[in-house]
N, C-alpha and C positions, 0 to 999 in steps of 0.2 A: 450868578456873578460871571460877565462874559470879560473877556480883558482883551480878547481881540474879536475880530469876524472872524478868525480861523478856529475852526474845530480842531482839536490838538496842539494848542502852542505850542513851539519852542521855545525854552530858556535854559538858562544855564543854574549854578549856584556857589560859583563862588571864584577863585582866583585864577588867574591864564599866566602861563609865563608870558616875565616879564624880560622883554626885549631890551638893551643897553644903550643910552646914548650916546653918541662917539662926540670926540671933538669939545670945542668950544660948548656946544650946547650942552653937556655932556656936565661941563661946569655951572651954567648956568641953570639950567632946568633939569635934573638927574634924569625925572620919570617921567618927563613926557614922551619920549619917545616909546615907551614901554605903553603909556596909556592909549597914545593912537593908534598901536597897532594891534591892543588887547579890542578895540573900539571897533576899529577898520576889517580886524579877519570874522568878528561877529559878525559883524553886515555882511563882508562877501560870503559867508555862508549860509547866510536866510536865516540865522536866529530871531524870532520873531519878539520877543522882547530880549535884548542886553542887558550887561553890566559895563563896569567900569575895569571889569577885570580886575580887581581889588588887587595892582602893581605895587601899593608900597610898602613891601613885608606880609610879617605873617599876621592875622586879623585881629591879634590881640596886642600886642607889644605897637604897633600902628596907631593904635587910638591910645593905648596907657601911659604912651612917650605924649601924649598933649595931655592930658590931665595932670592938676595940682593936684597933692595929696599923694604922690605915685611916683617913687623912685629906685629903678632899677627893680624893677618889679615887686617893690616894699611899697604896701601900705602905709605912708607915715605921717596922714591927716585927713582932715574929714573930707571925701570926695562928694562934688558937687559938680553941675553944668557946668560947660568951658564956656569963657566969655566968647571965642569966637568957632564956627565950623571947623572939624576935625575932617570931615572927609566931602563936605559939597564940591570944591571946586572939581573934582574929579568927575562928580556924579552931571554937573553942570554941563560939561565938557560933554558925555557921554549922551546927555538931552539932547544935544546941540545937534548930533549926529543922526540921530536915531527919536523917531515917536514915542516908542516903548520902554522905556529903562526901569527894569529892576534895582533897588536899593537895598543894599545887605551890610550891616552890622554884628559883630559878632553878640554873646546874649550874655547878660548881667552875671549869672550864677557862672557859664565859661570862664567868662573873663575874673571873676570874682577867688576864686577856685587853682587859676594861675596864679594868684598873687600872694605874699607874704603878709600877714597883718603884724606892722610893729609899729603900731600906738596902742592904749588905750584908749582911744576915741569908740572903737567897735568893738564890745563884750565877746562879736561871734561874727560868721562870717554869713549867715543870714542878714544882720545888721545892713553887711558891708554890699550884697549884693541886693537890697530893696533900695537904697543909696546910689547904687550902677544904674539900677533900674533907670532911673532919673534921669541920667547923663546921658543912656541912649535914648530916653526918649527924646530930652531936649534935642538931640542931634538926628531924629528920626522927621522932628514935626520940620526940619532946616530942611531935609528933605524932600520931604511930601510939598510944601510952598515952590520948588524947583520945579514940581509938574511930574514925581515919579510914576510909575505904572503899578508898583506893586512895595513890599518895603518888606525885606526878609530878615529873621531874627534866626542868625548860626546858633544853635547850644547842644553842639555834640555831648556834653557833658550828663547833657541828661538820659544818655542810655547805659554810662554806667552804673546805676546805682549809687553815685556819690553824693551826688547832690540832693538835698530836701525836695520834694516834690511840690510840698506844699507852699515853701517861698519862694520856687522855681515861678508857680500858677502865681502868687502875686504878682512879683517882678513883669513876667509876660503881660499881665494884667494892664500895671500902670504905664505899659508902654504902649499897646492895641486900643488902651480904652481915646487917646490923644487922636489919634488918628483917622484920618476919613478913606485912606484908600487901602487897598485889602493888604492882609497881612496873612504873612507866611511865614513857619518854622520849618529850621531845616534840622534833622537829627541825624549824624552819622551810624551803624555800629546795626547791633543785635538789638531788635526793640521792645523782643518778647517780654522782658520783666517789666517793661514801663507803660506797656501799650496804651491801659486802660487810664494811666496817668495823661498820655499825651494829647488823644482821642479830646480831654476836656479841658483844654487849653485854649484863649480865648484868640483863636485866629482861625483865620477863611484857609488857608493850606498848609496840609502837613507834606512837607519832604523828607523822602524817606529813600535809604540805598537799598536795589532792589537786582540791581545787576552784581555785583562782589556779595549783599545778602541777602538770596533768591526765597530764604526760607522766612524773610519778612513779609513777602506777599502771600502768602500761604496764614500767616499769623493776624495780618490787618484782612487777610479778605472775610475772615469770620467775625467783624466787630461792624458793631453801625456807627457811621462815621459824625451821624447828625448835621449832612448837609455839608460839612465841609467836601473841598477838592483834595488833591492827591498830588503832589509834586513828585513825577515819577520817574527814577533814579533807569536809567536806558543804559545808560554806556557806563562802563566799569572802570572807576577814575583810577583803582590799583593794578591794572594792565598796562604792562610797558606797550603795546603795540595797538594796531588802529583796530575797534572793533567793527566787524564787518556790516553792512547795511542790511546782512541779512540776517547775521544774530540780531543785530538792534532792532528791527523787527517784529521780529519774534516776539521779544522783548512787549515792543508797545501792544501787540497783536493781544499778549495774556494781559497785559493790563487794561484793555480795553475791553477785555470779556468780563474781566472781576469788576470794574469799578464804572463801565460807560466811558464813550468818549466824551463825551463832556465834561465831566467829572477829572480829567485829565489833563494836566501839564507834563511836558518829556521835557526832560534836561538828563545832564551826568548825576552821578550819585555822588561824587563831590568836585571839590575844585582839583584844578587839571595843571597846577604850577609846579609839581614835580617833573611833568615831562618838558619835551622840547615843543618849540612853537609848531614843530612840523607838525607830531603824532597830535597836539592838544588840536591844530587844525583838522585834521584828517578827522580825529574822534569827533568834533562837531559838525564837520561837512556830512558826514557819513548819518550822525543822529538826526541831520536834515532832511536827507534824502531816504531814510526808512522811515520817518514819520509820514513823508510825503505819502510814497505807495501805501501805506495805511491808508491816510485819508485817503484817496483814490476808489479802495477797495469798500470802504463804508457804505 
């Protein structure tokens, strides 16, 4: 599966701070200005596939405010497809600019797991999250027809041990099997207790934080991956300050001994909307230019 001409893409995975509209537009349009410039500092840094910079909030309350059945983070009817796009125009926007766009959603059992259940429409909350499944996928295939590059499913949830694994693998299921362009899970945290769960989860890349949990690479390097790639976590999204191009490096340098570069994508190990626009700039201009001297060095 190649996704560019370049040996080592760059991309990201998940949110950029978001910039403030001033003024009149400010009324009119809240988050464009946040989205051009989530759009705008990707390009000028050479991220080789982008996002949208997921500007409108946090990734779950974002989509659960357009869903019937869902209020105020209560469960209180049967959830189903939204009649219209919850997050294209963003992603559209994001096309518009750029060849390569990543699409990222957060993942059914996440989302599912935030929410309160108060009906009995759902005995459980497996129920509710093969249900979710649904809704992202409908909003995944909206997607994919826009011309994405890649279409990523967030579900930190599934390194704590909370969630079912085994309706985790459905859900994932009925949303990969819809789809034609490759697909990607991203998982925050310590992955050791889930590894061999994740490993057979039905997508082309797993992401995984590798920079804040170094002791994951050491855990996935002794497993066979069966062919999938690696979305591989470079820059340390829990660092207040710019990581150097030469730790990040380093960085790509071990993951390209354990896994091949090819087998490799470099982005952060999460999204970067805690900091300011500056440091989230620096931390991606910087994962630029050390993936660069890798390839060089190949």
């Amino acid at each position: 599966m190649k996704l560019t001409k370049k040996i080592l893409p760059t991309t990201v995975v998940g949110s950029y701070p978001a910039v403030k509209s001033k003024g009149l537009k400010s009324l009119i349009s809240p988050h464009s200005k946040a989205l051009e410039t989530a759009v705008a500092d990707q390009i000028e840094v050479g991220i080789d596939i982008i996002s949208s910079g997921q500007i409108r909030g946090d990734m779950i309350t974002s989509l659960t405010s357009q869903m019937p059945g869902i209020r105020d983070q209560k469960v209180t009817g049967i959830i189903k497809p939204t009649q219209k796009p919850m997050t294209a125009d963003d992603t559209r926007y994001a096309i518009s600019k750029h060849p390569k766009v990543k699409a990222m959603l957060a993942g059914p059992s996440t989302i599912s797991h935030a929410l309160r259940i108060d009906t009995p429409v759902y005995r459980n909350r497996d129920e509710l999250i093969l249900d979710m499944a649904q809704v992202i996928a409908a909003e995944a295939l909206r997607l994919e027809s826009l011309g994405i590059a890649i279409f990523q499913i967030d579900e930190p949830i599934l390194s704590t041990g909370v969630a079912d694994m085994n309706t985790a693998y459905q859900a994932i299921s009925a949303i990969t099997a819809v789809l034609r362009v490759p697909t990607c899970m991203h998982v925050c945290g310590d992955i050791e207790g889930v590894i061999d769960n994740l490993i057979k989860m039905p997508v082309d890349i797993l992401d995984f934080e590798f920079s804040c949990n170094p002791e994951n690479l050491e855990i996935i390097s002794k497993k066979e991956l069966n062919g999938k790639q690696i979305g591989f976590g470079a820059v340390d999204s829990t660092f207040s300050g710019i990581d150097s191009i030469e730790t990040i490096k380093t960085r790509v340098e071990k993951g390209v001994e354990i896994f091949g570069a090819e087998n490799l994508l470099v982005d952060p190990d999460c999204g970067l909307r805690m900091h300011s626009r500056e440091v989230a700039f620096g931390k991606l201009k910087n994962m630029v230019l050390a993936t660069e001297e890798v390839r060089l060095n190949l």
